[in-house]
C-alpha positions, 0 to 999 in steps of 0.5 A, a space after each residue: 674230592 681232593 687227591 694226594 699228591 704222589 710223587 716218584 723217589 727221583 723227586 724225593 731223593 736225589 744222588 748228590 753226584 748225578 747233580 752236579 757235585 763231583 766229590 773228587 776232593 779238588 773241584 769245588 762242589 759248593 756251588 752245585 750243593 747250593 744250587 740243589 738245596 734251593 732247588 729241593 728247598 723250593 720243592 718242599 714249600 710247594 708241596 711239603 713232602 720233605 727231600 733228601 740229598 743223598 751223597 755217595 762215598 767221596 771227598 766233596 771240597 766245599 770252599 769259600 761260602 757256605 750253603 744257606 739251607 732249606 726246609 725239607 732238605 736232609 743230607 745224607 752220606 755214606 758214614 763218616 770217613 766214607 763221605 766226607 765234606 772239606 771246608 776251605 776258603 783259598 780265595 776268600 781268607 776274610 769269610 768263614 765257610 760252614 757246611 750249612 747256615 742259617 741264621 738269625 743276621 744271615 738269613 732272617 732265621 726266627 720261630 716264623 721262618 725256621 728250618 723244618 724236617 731236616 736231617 744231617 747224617 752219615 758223613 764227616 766234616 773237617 774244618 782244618 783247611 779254614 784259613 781266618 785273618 781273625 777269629 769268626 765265631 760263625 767259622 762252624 761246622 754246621 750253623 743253624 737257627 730255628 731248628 724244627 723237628 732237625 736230627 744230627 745223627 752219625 757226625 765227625 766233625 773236627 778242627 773247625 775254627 770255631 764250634 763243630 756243631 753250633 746250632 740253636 733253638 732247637 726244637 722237638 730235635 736230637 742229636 745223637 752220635 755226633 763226635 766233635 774234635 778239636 773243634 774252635 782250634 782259633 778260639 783263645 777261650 775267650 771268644 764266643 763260641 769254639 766248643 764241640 757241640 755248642 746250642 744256644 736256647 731261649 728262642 722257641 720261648 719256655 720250652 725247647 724239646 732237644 735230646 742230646 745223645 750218646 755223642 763224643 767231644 774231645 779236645 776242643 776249645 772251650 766246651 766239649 758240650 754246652 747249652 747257653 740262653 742268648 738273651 738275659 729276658 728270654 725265660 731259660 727254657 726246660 726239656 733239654 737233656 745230655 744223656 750218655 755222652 763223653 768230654 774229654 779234654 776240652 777246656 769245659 766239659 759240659 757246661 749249663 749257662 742258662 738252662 731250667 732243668 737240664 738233665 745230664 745222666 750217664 756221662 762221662 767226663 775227664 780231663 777237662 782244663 778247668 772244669 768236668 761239669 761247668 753252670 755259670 754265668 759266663 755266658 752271652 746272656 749273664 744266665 746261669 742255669 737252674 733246677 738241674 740235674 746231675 746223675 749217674 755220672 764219672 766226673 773224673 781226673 779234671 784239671 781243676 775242679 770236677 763240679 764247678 757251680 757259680 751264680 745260680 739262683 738255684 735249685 740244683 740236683 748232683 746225685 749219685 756220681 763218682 767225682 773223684 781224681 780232681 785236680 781242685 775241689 770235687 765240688 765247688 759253690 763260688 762266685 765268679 762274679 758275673 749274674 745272680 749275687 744272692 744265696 743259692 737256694 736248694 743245692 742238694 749233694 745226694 749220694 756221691 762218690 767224692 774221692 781222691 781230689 787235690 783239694 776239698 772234696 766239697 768246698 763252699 765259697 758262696 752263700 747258700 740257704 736251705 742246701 742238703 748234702 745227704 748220703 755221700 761218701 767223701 774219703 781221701 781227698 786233699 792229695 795236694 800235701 807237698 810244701 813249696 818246693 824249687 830247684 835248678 842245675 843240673 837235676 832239672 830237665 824240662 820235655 813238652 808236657 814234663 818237668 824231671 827234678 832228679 834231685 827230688 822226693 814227692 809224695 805221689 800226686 801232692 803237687 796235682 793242680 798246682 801252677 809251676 812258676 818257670 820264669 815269666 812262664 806258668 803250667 799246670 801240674 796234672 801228677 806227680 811221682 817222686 821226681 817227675 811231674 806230668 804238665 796239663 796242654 797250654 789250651 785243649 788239643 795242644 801238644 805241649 804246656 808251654 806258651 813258648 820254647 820248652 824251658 832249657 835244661 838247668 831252668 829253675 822253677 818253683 812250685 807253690 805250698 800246699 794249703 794247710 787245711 783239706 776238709 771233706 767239707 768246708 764252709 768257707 761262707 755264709 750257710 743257712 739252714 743247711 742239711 748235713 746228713 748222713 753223710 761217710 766223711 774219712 780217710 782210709 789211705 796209708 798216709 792220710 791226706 783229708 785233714 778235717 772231716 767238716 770244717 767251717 773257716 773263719 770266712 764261713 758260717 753256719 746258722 740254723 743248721 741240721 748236722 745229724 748221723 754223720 760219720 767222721 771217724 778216721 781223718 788225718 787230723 780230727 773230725 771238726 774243725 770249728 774256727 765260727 762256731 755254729 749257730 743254733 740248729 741241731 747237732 747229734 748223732 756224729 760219730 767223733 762228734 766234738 761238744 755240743 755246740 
C-alpha cells in the first residue's frame, strides 16, 4: 500500500531572508529569488505539493532581470509598504525587469506548459526606478502566461513602464484587491500594453474562469482594467467578471476588446481621458466583445464620452447604472473603423440613470437592428451650450491645468469637453465657471495639460461653438426595429440645456420601429425633432408626442 508523502513546513514554506535574499534596499536580491524559485519549482514537479516563499517586512532591490517563474511556487509578504519589491535595471538599460514572467516567446508558456497554483500576495511592487532606451511592453510588473488556479491577492503596483499586472490566459484564477497606479508611465497610449491590470484571453479556448475583484486602478496608461482576446481565430471566450473595482484617471476606464460576455457590476468609473467604460476593436486581435453586461455602475465625470461601444457584433446589456457628468455623450454607438461593419444586433439600454452630460445623453452613430432602449431616465443633458468664444490681453492668464479670462461670462460648465486652441497647442476643457476653465492632464497621471511650456499671460485662445442640437436620444444612422419604450426623456434645470426629447438627424433612419409610452414633456425646444421622417412601426402613447408619422 502506497504511503503519502509527508513533508515538514521548512520544505513547504521557506523564509526569503533565511535563503539568501537580504531585503536591505541595496543589495540586488534578484539572483537568490531566481535561484529559490527553481529550487522550489523543481520541488513541486517531483511531488506536486505546492511551495511558498515567504518574504518578511523589507526593501528587496530586484535589478536587472526578471525571475522566470515556477509552478507551485507563491510569494507572500508582509502587506503592502511592509514588503516591498524595487524594479531597477542600472546596468542593463536595453532590457526590462518585471518581478516574475513567464511567457509564451520567453519561456515556451502554453495550455501544455503552464503555471499551476501559484499565489502572489501581500506586497508591493514599484516600477519607477525601470530605465528604457524604448518602450518595452514586457516592462511589467508581473508578467505571466498560462495561469492555472493563480490568485493576485492584496498588491500595490505602481509606476511601471509598462502594464502593472499584465498576466494572461488565466484560468480558474482571481484577483482581488490589486491597486495599480501610474502604471505604463513610458506608453504613449499607443503602444500595446501600459494599463493597471491588463489580461489578455483566448488561450485556454471558449471558456477562461477569471474573477476580477474589488481592485483600484488610478492614473494609468491606457486601461485602468482591460481584457483583449490576442488572436483574431481564437473564440472570445466567456466566464470572466469585473466585479466591484474603481477607474479612475486612466486613459480608458475598462475596456472590453474581445471578450463574450463579460460581466462588469458594482464599479465605478470617473474621470477617465477618453472613455469610462470602453468595447472596441482596437485591440491586437481587431475583436470587440460581445454579450456583455453592464451593471449597477457609476460611470461618471469622463473626460469624453462615459460608454463608448464601436464594432461590436452585439449583444450588449447596459442596465441600471448612473451615467451622468460626461464630457461627451453618455452613451455612444459608433465606428471606430476597425473589426466588424455590419449593424450591431440586440443593444439593450435598460433602466439607466443618463444625466448631465456635455452632449447627447444617448448617441447612435452607427447601424443597429433590433436595439431596445427601455425604462431610462435621461434628463439635463447637453450642458455644453456656450457659443465660440476667444480672448487675449491682459484678462488672460494660463497655470498648469487652467485658463482665467477675467473678461468672461460662462454659463457653468458649457464649455465641458470642448478642445481649447492655444496657438499650435490643444487642451481639453474639464469644467468651467463664469471665467475659469479647469483643463483635462496632457495624458493620465501627468501634472499638467500641456504638451510644452504653460502659455504666457496675455496668449490668445480659442474655443469651439457648442453644436446646436442636444437630444436625449439621437439617431444619427441607419436603426431598424428598434424598441424605444418607456423611457423619461426631459429637462428639469433653470435654464434648460437638452433641446430635443428624441431627434432623428438627417444622417439617421428609423424603419420598423416601436416608439411607445414614452414621456418627453419639459425639454428645451420640443420633444421631437424629426429631419427623416420615421418609417413604418408603431408610434403611441408619448406624451407631447407630434402627428402620427
Amino acid at each position: 500500500m502506497a504511503h503519502a508523502i509527508r513533508l515538514s513546513p521548512d520544505h513547504l514554506v521557506r523564509d526569503a531572508r533565511r535563503c539568501g535574499l537580504r531585503g536591505d534596499g541595496v543589495t540586488n536580491d534578484q539572483p537568490a529569488l531566481a535561484a529559490l524559485v527553481d529550487e522550489l519549482g523543481g520541488g513541486y514537479a517531483a511531488d506536486r505539493h505546492p511551495r511558498m516563499i515567504w518574504c518578511p517586512p523589507g526593501v528587496y532591490a530586484i535589478q536587472d532581470a526578471g525571475t522566470a517563474w515556477r509552478s507551485g511556487v507563491s510569494l507572500v509578504g508582509a502587506g503592502p509598504g511592509i514588503t516591498r519589491f524595487v524594479l531597477g535595471n542600472p546596468n542593463n538599460r536595453a532590457d526590462p525587469v518585471p518581478l516574475a514572467h513567464f511567457t509564451t516567446d520567453q519561456h515556451g508558456a502554453g495550455r501544455d506548459n503552464h503555471l499551476a497554483d501559484c499565489v502572489f500576495a501581500g506586497f508591493e511592487i514599484d516600477g519607477s526606478g525601470v530605465a528604457l532606451t524604448r518602450y518595452d511592453h514586457r516592462a511589467k510588473g508581473l508578467g505571466l502566461q498560462y495561469v492555472l488556479r493563480g490568485r493576485f491577492q492584496d498588491l500595490y503596483i505602481h509606476d511601471t513602464a509598462a502594464t502593472g499586472l499584465g498576466c494572461d490566459f488565466l484560468q480558474d484564477t482571481i484577483i482581488s484587491g490589486v491597486v495599480a497606479n501610474g502604471c505604463g508611465r513610458l506608453d504613449n497610449g499607443r503602444d500595446l500594453g501600459g494599463a493597471g491590470i491588463g489580461v489578455g484571453i483566448g488561450g485556454w479556448g471558449a471558456s477562461e474562469r477569471l474573477c476580477i475583484t474589488g481592485c483600484s486602478t488610478v492614473g494609468n496608461g491606457t486601461n485602468g482594467i482591460f481584457v483583449e482576446l490576442q488572436k483574431d481565430w481564437w473564440p472570445p471566450p466567456r466566464g470572466i467578471r469585473i466585479v466591484g473595482c474603481h477607474a479612475e484617471g486612466n486613459r480608458f476606464g475598462i475596456s472590453d476588446w474581445g471578450a463574450d460576455g463579460l460581466i462588469v457590476s458594482a464599479c465605478t468609473v470617473i474621470g477617465n481621458l477618453e472613455a469610462g467604460f470602453d468595447v472596441s476593436a482596437q485591440s491586437r486581435a481587431g475583436v470587440a466583445g460581445r454579450g456583455g453586461i453592464v451593471a449597477d455602475c457609476v460611470i461618471d465625470g469622463n473626460v469624453r464620452d462615459g460608454i463608448s461601444v464601436g464594432n461590436t457584433p452585439g449583444p450588449y446589456v447596459i442596465r441600471g447604472n448612473r451615467i451622468s457628468g460626461n464630457g461627451g455623450y453618455g452613451y455612444r454607438e459608433h465606428n471606430l473603423g476597425r473589426g466588424y461593419q455590419e449593424p450591431a444586433l440586440d443593444i439593450v439600454l435598460d433602466g439607466n440613470e443618463i444625466w448631465g452630460n456635455s452632449l447627447d445623453g444617448v448617441r447612435v452613430d452607427r447601424a443597429l437592428t433590433d436595439a431596445a432602449l427601455v425604462g431610462n431616465r435621461i434628463r439635463n443633458n447637453g450642458r455644453r451650450r456656450e457659443p465660440a468664444a476667444s480672448g487675449a490681453g491682459a484678462t488672460v492668464a494660463y497655470t498648469a491645468t487652467t485658463l482665467v479670462d477675467t473678461a468672461a461670462d460662462w454659463a457653468p460648465d458649457g464649455h465641458r469637453g470642448k478642445i481649447l486652441r492655444v496657438g499650435d497647442r490643444t487642451a481639453v476643457v474639464t469644467a468651467n465657471t463664469a471665467t475659469a476653465l479647469a483643463l483635462a492632464p496632457v495624458r493620465p497621471g501627468a501634472t499638467t495639460a500641456w504638451s510644452g511650456a504653460v502659455p504666457a499671460p496675455g496668449t490668445g485662445y480659442r474655443l469651439p461653438a457648442a453644436p446646436d442640437v442636444r437630444a436625449g436620444i439621437t439617431i444619427a444612422a441607419p436603426v431598424d426595429s428598434a424598441t424605444i419604450r418607456g423611457n423619461r426623456i426631459w429637462d428639469n434645470q433653470h435654464e434648460r440645456t437638452q433641446s430635443h426629447g428624441i431627434w432623428i438627424s438627417d444622417r439617421g433612419r428609423c424603419v420598423g420601429c416601436r416608439v411607445v409610452d414614452n414621456d418627453l414633456v419639459g425639454n428645451a425646444r420640443a420633444a421631437w425633432r424629426l429631419d427623416t421622417p420615421p418609417v413604418g412601426g408603431r408610434w403611441a402613447g408619448n406624451q407631447d408626442e407630434p402627428d402620427q408619422p
